[in-house]
C-alpha positions as CSV (number, residue, x, y, z in Angstrom):
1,X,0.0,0.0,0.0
2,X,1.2,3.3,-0.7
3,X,1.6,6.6,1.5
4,X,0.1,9.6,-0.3
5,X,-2.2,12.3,1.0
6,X,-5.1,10.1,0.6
7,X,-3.8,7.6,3.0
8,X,-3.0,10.0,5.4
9,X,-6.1,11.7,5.6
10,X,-7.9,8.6,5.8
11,X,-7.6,7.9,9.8
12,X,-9.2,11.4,10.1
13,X,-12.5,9.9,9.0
14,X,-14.1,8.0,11.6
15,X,-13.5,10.7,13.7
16,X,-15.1,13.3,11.9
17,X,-18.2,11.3,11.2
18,X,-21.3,13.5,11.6
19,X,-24.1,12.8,13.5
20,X,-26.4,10.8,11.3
21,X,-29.9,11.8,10.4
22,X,-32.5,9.3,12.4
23,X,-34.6,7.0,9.9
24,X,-38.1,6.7,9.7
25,X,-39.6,4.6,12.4
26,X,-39.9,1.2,10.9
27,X,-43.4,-0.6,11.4
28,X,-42.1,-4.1,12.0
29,X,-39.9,-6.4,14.0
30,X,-35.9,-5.7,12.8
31,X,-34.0,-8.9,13.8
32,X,-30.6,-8.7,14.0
33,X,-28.0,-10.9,12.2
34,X,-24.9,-8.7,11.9
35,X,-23.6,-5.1,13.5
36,X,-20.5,-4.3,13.5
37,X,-20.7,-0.9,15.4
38,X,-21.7,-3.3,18.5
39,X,-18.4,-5.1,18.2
40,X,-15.8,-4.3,20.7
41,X,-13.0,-6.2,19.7
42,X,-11.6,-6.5,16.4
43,X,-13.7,-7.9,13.7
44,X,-11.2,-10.4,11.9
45,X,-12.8,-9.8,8.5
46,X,-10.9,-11.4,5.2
47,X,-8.8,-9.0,3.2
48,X,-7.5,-9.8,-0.3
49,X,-5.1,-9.0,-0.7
50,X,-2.7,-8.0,2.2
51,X,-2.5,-4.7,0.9
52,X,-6.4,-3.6,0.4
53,X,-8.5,-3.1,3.1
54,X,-7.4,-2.3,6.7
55,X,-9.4,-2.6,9.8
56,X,-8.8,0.9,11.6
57,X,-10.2,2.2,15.4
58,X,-12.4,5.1,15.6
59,X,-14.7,6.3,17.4
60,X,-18.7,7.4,16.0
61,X,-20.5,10.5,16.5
62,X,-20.8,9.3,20.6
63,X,-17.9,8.3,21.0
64,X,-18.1,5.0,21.1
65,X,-15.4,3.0,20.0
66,X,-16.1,1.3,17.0
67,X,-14.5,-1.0,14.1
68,X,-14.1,0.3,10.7
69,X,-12.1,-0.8,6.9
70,X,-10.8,1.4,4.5
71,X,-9.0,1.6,1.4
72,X,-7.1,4.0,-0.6
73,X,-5.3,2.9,-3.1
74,X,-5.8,5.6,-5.9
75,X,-2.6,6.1,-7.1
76,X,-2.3,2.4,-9.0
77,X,-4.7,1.5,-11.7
78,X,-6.5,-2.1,-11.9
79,X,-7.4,-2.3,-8.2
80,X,-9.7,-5.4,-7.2
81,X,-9.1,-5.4,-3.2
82,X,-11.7,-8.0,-1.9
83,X,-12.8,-7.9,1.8
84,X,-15.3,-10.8,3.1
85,X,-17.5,-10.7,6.3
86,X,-17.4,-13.9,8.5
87,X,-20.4,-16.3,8.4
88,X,-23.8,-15.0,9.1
89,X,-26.3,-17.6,10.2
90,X,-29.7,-16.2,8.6
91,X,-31.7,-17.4,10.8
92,X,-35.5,-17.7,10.0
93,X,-35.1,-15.0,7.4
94,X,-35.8,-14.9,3.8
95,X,-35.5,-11.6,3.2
96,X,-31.8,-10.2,4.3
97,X,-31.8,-6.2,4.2
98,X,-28.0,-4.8,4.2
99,X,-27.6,-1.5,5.7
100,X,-24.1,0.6,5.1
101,X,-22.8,3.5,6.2
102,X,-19.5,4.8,4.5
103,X,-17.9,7.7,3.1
104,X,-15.9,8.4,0.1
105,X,-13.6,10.9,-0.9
106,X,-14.4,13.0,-4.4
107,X,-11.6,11.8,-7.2
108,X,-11.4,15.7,-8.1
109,X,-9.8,16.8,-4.7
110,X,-7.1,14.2,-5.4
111,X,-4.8,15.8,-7.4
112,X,-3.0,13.3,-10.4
113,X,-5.6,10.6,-10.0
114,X,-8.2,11.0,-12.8
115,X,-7.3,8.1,-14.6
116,X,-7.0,5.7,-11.8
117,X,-9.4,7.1,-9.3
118,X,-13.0,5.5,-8.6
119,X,-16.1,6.6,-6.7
120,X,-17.6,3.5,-6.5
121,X,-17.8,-0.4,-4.8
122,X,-19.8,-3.3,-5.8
123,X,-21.5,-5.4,-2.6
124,X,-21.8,-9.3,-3.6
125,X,-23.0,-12.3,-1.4
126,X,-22.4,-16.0,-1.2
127,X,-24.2,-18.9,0.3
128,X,-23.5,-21.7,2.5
129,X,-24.3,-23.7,5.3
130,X,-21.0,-23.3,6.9
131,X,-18.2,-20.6,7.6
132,X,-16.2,-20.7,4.2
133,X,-13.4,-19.3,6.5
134,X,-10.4,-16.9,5.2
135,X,-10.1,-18.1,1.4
136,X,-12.0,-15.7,-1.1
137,X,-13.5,-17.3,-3.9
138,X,-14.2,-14.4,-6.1
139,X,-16.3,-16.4,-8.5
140,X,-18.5,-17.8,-5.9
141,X,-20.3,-14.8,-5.2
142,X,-23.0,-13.4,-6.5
143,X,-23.0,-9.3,-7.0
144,X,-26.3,-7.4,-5.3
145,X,-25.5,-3.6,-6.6
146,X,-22.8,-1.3,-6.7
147,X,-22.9,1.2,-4.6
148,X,-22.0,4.9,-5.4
149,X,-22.0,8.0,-2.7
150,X,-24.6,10.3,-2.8
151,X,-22.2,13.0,-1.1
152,X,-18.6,12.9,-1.1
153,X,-15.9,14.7,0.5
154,X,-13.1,16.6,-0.6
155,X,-9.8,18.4,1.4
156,X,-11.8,21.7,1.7
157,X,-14.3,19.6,4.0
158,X,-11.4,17.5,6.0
159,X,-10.0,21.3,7.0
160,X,-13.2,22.2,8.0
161,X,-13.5,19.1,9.4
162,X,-17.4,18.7,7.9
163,X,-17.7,14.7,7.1
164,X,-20.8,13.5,4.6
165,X,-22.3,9.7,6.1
166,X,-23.4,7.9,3.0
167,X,-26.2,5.4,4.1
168,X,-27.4,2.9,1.4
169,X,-29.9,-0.3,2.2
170,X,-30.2,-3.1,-0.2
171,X,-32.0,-6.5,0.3
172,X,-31.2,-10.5,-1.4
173,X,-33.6,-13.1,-1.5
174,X,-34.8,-15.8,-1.7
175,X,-32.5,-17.5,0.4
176,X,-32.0,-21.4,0.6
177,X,-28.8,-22.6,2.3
178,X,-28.6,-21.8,6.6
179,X,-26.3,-18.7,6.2
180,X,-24.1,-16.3,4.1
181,X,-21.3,-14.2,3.7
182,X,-20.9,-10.5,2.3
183,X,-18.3,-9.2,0.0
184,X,-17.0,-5.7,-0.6
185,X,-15.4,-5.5,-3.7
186,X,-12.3,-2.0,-3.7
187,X,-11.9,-0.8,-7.7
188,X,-10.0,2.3,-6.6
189,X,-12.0,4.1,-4.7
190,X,-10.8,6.0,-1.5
191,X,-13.9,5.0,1.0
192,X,-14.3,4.1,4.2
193,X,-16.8,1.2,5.6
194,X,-18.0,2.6,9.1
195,X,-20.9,0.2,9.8
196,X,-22.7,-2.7,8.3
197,X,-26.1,-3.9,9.6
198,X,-27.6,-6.9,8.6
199,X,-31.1,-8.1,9.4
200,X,-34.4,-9.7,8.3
201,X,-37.6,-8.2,9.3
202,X,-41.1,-10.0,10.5
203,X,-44.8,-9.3,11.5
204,X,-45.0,-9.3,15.6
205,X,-47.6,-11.4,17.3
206,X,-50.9,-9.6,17.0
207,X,-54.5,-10.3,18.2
208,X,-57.0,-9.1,15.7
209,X,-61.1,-9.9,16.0
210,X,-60.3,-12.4,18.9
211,X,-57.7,-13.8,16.7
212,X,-54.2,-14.3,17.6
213,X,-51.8,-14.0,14.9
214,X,-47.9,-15.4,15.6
215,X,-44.8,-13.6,14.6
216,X,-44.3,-14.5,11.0
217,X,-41.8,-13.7,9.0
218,X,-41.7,-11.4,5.7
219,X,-41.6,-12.9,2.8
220,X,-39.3,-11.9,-0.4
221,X,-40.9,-9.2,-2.9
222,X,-42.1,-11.8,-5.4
223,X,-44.7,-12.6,-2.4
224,X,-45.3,-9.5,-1.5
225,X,-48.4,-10.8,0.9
226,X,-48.4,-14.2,3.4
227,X,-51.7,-15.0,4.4
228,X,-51.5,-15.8,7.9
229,X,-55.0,-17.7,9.7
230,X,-55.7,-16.6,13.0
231,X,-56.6,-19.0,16.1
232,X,-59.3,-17.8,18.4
233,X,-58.2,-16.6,22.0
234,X,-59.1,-18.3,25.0
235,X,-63.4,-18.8,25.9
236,X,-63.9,-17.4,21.7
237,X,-65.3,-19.8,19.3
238,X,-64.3,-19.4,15.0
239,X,-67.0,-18.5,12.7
240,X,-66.8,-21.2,10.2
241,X,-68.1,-19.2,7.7
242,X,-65.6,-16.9,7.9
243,X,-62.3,-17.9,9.7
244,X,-60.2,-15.0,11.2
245,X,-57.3,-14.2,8.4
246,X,-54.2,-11.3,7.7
247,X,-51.7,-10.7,5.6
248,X,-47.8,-10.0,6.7
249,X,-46.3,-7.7,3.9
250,X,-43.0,-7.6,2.7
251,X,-42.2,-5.0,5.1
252,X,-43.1,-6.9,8.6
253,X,-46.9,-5.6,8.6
254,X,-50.4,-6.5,8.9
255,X,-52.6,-5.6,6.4
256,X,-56.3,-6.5,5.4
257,X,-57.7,-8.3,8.5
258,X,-60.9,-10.8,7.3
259,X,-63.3,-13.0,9.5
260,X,-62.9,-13.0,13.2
261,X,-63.6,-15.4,16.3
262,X,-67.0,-14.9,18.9
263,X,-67.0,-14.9,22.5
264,X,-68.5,-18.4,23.7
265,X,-71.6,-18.4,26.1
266,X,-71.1,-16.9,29.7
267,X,-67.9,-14.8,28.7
268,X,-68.3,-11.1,26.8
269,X,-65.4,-9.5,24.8
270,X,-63.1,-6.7,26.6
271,X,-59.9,-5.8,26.1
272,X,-58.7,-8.1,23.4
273,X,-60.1,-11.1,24.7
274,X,-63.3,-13.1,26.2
275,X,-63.3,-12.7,29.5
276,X,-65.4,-14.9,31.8
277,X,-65.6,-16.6,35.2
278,X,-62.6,-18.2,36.7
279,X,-62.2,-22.1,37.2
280,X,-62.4,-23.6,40.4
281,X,-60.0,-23.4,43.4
282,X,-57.1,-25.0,44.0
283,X,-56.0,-27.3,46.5
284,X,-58.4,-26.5,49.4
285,X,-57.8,-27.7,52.7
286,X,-59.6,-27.8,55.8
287,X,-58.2,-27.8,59.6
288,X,-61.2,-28.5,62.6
289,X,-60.7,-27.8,66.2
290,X,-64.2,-28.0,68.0
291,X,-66.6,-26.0,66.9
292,X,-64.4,-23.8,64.4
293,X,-63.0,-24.9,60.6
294,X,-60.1,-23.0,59.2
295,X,-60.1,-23.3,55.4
296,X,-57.3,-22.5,52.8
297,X,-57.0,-22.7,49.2
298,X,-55.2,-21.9,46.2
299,X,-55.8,-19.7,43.2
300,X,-57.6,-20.9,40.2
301,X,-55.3,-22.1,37.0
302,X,-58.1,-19.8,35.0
303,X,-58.6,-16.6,36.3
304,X,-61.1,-16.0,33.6
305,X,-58.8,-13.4,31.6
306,X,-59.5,-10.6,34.6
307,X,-57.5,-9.2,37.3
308,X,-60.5,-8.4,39.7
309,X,-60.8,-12.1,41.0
310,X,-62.4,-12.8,44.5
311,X,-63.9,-15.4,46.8
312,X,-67.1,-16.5,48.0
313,X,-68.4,-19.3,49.8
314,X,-71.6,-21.7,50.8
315,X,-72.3,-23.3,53.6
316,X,-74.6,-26.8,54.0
317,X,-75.9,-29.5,56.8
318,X,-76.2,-32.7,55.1
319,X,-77.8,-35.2,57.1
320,X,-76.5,-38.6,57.0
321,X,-79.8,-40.1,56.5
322,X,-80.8,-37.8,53.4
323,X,-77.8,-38.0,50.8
324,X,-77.5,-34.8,48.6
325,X,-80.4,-33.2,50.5
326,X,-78.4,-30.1,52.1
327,X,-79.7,-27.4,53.7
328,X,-77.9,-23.9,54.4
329,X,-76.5,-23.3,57.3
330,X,-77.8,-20.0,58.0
331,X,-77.2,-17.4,60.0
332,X,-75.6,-19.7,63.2
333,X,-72.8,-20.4,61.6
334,X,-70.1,-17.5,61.3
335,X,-67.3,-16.8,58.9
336,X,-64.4,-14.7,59.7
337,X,-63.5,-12.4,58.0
338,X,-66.9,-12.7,55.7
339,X,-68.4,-15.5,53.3
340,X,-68.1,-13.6,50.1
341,X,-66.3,-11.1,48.5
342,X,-63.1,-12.3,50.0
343,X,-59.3,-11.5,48.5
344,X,-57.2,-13.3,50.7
345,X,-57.3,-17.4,50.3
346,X,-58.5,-18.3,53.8
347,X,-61.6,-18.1,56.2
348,X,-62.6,-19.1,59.3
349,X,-66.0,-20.9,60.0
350,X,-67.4,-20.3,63.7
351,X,-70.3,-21.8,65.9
352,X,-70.9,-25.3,64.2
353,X,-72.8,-27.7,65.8
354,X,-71.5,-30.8,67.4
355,X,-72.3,-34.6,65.5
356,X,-73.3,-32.5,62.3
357,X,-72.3,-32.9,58.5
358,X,-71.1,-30.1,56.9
359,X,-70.6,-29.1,53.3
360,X,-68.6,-26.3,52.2
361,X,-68.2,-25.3,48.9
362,X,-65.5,-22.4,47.4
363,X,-66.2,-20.7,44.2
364,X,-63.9,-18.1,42.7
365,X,-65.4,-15.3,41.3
366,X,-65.3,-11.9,38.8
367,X,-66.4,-9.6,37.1
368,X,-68.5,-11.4,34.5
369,X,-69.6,-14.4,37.4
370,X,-72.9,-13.0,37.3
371,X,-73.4,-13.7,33.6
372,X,-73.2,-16.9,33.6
373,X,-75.4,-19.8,34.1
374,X,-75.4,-20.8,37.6
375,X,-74.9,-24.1,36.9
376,X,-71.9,-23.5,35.0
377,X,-70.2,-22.2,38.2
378,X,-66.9,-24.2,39.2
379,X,-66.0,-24.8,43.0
380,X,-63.9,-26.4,45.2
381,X,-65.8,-28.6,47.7
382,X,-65.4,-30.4,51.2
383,X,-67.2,-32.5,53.7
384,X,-66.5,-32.0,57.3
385,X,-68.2,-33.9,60.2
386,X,-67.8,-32.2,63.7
387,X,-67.6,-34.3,66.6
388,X,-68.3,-33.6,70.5
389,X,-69.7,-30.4,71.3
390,X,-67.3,-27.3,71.6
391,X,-67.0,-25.4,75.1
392,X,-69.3,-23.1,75.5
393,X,-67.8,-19.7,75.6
394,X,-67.8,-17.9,79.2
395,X,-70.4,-15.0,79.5
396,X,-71.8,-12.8,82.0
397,X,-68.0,-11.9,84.0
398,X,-68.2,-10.0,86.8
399,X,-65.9,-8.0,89.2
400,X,-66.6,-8.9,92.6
401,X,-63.6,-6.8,94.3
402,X,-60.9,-4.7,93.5
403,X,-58.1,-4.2,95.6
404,X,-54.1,-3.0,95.5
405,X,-52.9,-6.9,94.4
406,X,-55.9,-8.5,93.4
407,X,-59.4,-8.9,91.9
408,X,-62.0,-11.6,93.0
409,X,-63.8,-12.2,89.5
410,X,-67.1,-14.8,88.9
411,X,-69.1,-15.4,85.9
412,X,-72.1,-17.6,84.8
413,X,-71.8,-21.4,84.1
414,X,-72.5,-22.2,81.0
415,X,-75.7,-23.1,79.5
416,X,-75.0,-26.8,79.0
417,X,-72.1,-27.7,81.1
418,X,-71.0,-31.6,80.5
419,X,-71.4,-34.9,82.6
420,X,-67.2,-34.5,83.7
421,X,-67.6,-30.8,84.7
422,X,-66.0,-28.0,83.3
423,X,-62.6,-26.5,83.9
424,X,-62.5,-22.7,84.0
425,X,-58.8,-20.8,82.5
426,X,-58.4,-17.4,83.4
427,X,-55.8,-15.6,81.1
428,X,-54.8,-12.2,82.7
429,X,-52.1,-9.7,81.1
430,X,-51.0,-5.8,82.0
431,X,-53.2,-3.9,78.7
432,X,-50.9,-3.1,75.5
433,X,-48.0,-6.0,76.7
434,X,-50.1,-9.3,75.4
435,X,-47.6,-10.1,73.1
436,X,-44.9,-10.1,76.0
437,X,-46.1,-12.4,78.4
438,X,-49.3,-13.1,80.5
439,X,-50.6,-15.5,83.2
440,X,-53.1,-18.2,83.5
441,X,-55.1,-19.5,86.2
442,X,-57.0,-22.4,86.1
443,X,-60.4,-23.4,88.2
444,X,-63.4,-25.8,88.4
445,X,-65.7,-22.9,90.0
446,X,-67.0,-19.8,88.5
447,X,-65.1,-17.6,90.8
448,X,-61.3,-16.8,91.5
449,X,-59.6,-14.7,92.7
450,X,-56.2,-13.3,91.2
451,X,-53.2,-12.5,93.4
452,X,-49.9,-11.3,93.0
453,X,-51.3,-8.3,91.0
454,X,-49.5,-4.7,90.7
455,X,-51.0,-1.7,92.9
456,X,-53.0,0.8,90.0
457,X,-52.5,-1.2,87.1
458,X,-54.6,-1.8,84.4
459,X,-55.8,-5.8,83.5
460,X,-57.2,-7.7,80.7
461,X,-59.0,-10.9,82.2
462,X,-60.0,-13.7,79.8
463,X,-61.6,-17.1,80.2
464,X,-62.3,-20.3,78.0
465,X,-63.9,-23.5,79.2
466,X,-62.7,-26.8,78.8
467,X,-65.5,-30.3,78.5
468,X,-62.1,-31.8,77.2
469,X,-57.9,-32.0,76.9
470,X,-58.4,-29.4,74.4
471,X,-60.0,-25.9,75.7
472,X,-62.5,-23.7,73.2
473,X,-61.9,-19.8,72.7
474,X,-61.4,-17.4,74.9
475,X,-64.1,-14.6,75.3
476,X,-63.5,-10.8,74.6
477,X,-62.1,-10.4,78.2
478,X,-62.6,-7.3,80.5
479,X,-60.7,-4.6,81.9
480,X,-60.0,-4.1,85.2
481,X,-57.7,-1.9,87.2
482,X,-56.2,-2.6,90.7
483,X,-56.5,-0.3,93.6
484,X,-53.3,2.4,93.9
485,X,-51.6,2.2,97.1
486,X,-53.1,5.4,98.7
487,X,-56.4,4.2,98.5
488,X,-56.2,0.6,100.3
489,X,-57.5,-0.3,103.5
490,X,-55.1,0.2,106.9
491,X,-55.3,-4.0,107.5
492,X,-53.5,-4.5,103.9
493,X,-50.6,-2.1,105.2
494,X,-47.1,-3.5,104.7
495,X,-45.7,-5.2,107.7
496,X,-42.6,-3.2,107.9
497,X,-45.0,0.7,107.6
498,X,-47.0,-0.9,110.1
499,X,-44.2,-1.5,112.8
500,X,-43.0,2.0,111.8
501,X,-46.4,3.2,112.8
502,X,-46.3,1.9,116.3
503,X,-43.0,3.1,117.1
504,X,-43.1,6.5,116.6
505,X,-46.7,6.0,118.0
506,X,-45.6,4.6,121.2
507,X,-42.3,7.3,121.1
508,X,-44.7,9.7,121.0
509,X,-47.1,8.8,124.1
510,X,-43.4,8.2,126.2
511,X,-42.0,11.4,125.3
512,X,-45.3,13.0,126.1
513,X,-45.1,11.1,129.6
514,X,-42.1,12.4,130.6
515,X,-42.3,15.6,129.9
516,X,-46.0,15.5,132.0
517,X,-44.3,13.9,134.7
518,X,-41.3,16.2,135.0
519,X,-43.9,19.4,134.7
520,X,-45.8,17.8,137.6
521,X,-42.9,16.8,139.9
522,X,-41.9,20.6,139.5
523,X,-44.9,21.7,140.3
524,X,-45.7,19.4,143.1
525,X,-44.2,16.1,143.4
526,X,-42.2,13.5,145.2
527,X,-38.6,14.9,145.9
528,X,-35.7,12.5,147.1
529,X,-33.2,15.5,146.3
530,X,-31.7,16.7,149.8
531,X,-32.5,20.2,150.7
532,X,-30.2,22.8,152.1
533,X,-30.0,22.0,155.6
534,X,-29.8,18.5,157.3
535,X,-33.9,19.0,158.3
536,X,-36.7,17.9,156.3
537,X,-40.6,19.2,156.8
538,X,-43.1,16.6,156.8
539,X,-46.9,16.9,157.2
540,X,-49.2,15.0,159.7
541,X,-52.5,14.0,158.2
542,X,-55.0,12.8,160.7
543,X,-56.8,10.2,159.8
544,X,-58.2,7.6,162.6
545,X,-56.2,4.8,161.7
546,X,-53.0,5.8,160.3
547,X,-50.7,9.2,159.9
548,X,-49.0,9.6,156.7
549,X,-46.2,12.1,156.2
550,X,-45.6,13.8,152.6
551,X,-42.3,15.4,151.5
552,X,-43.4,18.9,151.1
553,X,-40.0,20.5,150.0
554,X,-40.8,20.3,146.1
555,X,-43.7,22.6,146.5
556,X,-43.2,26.0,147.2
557,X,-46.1,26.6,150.0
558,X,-45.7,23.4,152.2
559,X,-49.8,23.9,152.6
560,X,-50.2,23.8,148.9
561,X,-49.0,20.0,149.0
562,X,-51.1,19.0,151.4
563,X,-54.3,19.9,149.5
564,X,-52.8,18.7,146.7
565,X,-52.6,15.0,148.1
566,X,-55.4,15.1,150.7
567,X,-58.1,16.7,149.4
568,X,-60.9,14.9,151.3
569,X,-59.5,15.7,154.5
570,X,-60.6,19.0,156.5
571,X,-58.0,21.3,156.8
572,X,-58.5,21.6,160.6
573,X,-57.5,18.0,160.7
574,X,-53.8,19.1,159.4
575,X,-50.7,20.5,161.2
576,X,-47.2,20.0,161.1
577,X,-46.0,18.2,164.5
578,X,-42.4,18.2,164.2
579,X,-38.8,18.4,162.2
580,X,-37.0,14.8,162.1
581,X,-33.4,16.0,161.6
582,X,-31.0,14.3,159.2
583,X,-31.3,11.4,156.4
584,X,-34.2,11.0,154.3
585,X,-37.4,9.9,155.7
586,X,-37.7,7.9,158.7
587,X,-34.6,6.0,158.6
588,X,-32.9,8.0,161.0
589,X,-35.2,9.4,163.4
590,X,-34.7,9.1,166.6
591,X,-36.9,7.3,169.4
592,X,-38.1,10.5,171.3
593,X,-39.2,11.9,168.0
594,X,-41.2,9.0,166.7
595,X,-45.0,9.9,165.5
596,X,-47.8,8.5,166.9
597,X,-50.8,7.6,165.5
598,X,-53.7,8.7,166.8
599,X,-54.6,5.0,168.1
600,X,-51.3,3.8,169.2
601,X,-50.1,4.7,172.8
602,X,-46.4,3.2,171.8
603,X,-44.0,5.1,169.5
604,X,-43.2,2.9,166.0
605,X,-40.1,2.1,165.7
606,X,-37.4,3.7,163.1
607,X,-38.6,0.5,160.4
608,X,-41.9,1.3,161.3
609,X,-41.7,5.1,160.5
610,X,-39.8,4.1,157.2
611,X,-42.0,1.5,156.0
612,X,-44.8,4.5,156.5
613,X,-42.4,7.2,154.7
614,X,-41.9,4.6,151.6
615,X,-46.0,3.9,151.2
């Protein structure tokens, strides 16, 4: 290859590559056999010879990298540089389009090239059901066009760096053999290959007068039109008369839609499609414990084409005697959360009778249910047969007393209690902390009594019976809040306030003695305190039988202590006899000075007089 101005300039071009105009919106499917802009790594085309084409990097007008080959070799006359895509697998196609995008360079801008210079490359194809790997067999292929630049560009654009994108689309067909190869046959031009795009187009799946038509594929231009029958969507029925039909074109499109498909009985058109009741549940399942039945199911495999699907339910006593003679329920029996209308796959039957057959029966339902014939209706169906009669839930509680740490509670019996007796259990939590732990208590009366409770706290209280090992349901349960601890009676006071009570009780009284005592004794009182001298004042009461002698010297007034202490005595009756000198009392008077009583003619002795002092 030779190194001219042409060559030189050529590297330029993938970078200047404008931004290309968009093409028109194509109506069908485009599916994709080759790209080359998508390829990152190098695309290992055939080049012959060694000194034609050359794969160069670039990047496009986003600056992607991309792939492209070019060729310059003006300056030599008698070019034929060949260059030969690897094998492309066609596919279900029949129709191949081949889009490329290239620009050439104008053979006037090239000075000394007139006679040597093209502006022109022929585009061939060959077939085969393998790659025909790197040998090129010219003769082998088969020319589809040559292709020639609507714009080309000359030096004055590559200074102004202005590029012009040739884009040219041509189609083969029809094809017989599993693939192909494309060829790209170099005469002299100076051009550059930036992209080649290879595909085949088709009609999309489509649903037309309740007719679905598939993906099909276009056809070469000698057909331009495949008719293509419809089949009927799901719940339509075909008019044999006149069968739903199209036609794909040779551009991937529908065109001239004839006959069409009718919704069958029970199911109305919307949307497309005939939409209609759903099938029956799936998989239902029953669990019974007492006098409740949990039941659970799965969706339908039909939803009837509709999203709004729901649930409803009937309920039957079959007796065993009358086979398929049910009745309904009716209004005993309760279902939780409801019986119809239900969204999620589960409900709860309540209240059923003990030794009875049951039938229950679960039918999905929609929008269109109530169009069709009743009969027609699909449900899921089970027979349950209850056994000995459910507890009979607890009514009627009452609060019998309240106090600080606990509440006396009694309640009803109920209405048909069993042969073995029933067995009460009393559930109690604090409010709001169920979930964290609660207490049970368990009786054969209808009354208990709770202890243990806090002081002014608030209490749910529950109870279930029991006729068996298994107990029935609890009832709502009642609220009840203890007593706080300023409001309880003094005989629930705590042992240790209580002892506190009394001591400071009893302090009290002794402190209030003493202090009465000592205000007394100064006042007038008993005195063992000696006095100044060595004499002590005593008074003589008389009094037929006995004389009794006071210490006078705590009072002020030795008269004011003898009407102090003899009161019912005359005051004529009273006068101090003598002074006993030394000691206290009488235990150390002497003989001459002893008192006589008024009936003795003998002086008592000194342990007489003392014994008399002490009293």
């Amino acid at each position: 290859m030779e190194t001219g101005l042409p060559l030189l300039l050529l590297p330029l071009l993938p970078l200047l590559l404008p931004l290309p105009l968009p093409l028109p919106r194509a109506a069908a499917e485009q599916v994709v056999l080759l790209d080359s802009k998508e390829s990152q790594a190098e695309l290992g085309w055939t080049s012959h010879p060694s000194n034609g084409w050359e794969e160069i990097s670039g990047v496009d007008e986003n600056y992607k990298p991309i792939r492209t080959y070019q060729v310059c070799n003006v300056m030599e006359p008698n070019q034929n540089n060949w260059l030969q895509t690897g094998w492309i697998a066609r596919r279900d196609g029949q129709r191949i389009f081949i889009e490329l995008k290239f620009t050439l360079r104008d053979c006037n801008s090239i000075p000394g090239v007139m006679s040597t210079c093209k502006e022109t490359f022929n585009l061939y194809y060959v077939e085969s059901d393998s790659d025909l790997g790197q040998s090129v067999h010219e003769s082998k292929h088969t020319k589809i066009d040559t292709i020639a630049a609507d714009e080309s560009f000359t030096q004055g654009d590559l200074g102004e760096r202005k590029m012009k994108l040739n884009t040219e689309l041509r189609e083969i067909g029809h094809l017989s053999k599993r693939g192909f190869h494309l060829g790209f046959q170099d005469v002299g031009a100076c051009v550059a290959l930036v992209s080649v795009r290879v595909y085949y187009k088709k009609c999309l799946t489509t649903v037309q007068n309740l007719a679905v038509f598939p993906d099909t594929v276009a056809e070469t231009a000698f057909a331009t039109l495949v008719e293509v029958k419809g089949t009927c969507v799901a719940h339509a029925e075909v008019d044999v008369d006149n069968p739903p039909r199209m036609h794909c074109s040779t551009e991937g499109e529908w065109l001239v839609p004839i006959g069409k498909c009718t919704c069958g009985p029970g199911f109305e058109e919307k949307d497309g499609g005939c939409r209609g009741p759903p099938s029956a549940p799936r998989n239902l399942v029953y669990s019974l414990r007492q006098s409740s039945l949990v039941l659970e199911w799965s969706a339908p495999a039909d939803a009837g084409g509709r999203s709004d699907l729901t649930y409803s339910l009937w309920c039957g006593r079959c007796p065993a005697a009358l086979q398929g003679r049910c009745e309904q329920c009716g209004s005993s029996v309760g279902f939780v959360p409801q019986q119809t209308g239900l969204v999620d796959r589960t409900v709860t039957l309540v209240n059923l009778l003990p030794h009875v057959n049951y039938t229950i029966r679960v039918a999905a339902v929609n929008g269109v249910s109530g169009i069709s014939p009743v009969a027609g209706q699909q449900y899921a169906e089970v027979n349950v047969s209850t056994g000995h009669a459910a507890p009979t839930p607890v009514t009627d509680i009452r609060t019998d007393k309240v106090e600080q740490k606990s509440v006396s509670l009694s309640w009803q019996e109920p209405g048909f209690p069993t042969a073995n007796g029933t067995e009460y259990e009393v559930k109690y939590y604090e409010k709001d902390q169920r979930d964290q732990s609660y207490s049970t208590v368990k009786t054969t009366s209808t009354a208990v009594t709770v202890n243990n409770l806090k002081p002014g706290t608030l209490y749910i209280f529950q109870i279930r019976t029991s006729s068996s090992p298994d107990y029935g349901s609890y009832n709502p349960g009642i609220e009840v809040e203890t007593l706080a601890e300023l409001t309880v009676a003094s005989s629930e006071q705590n042992p240790v306030l209580i002892i506190v009570v009394v001591a400071i009780a009893g302090l009290t009284v002794l402190v209030s003695t003493v202090i009465g005592v000592m205000v007394w004794r100064r006042q007038c009182g008993y005195s063992k305190a000696s006095q100044d001298g060595d004499e002590e004042l005593y008074f003589h009461f008389k009094i037929p039988t006995r004389r009794t002698y006071i210490d006078p010297d705590t009072c002020e007034d030795p008269m004011q202590a003898v009407h102090l202490f003899a009161k019912e005595l005359d005051n004529a009756s009273i006068k101090i006899e003598r002074i006993i000198r030394t000691g206290k009392f009488c235990r150390v008077v002497a003989v001459p000075g002893a008192v006589l009583m008024p009936s003795q003619s003998t002086p008592l002795s000194p342990l007489a007089c003392q014994a008399m002092a002490v009293l």
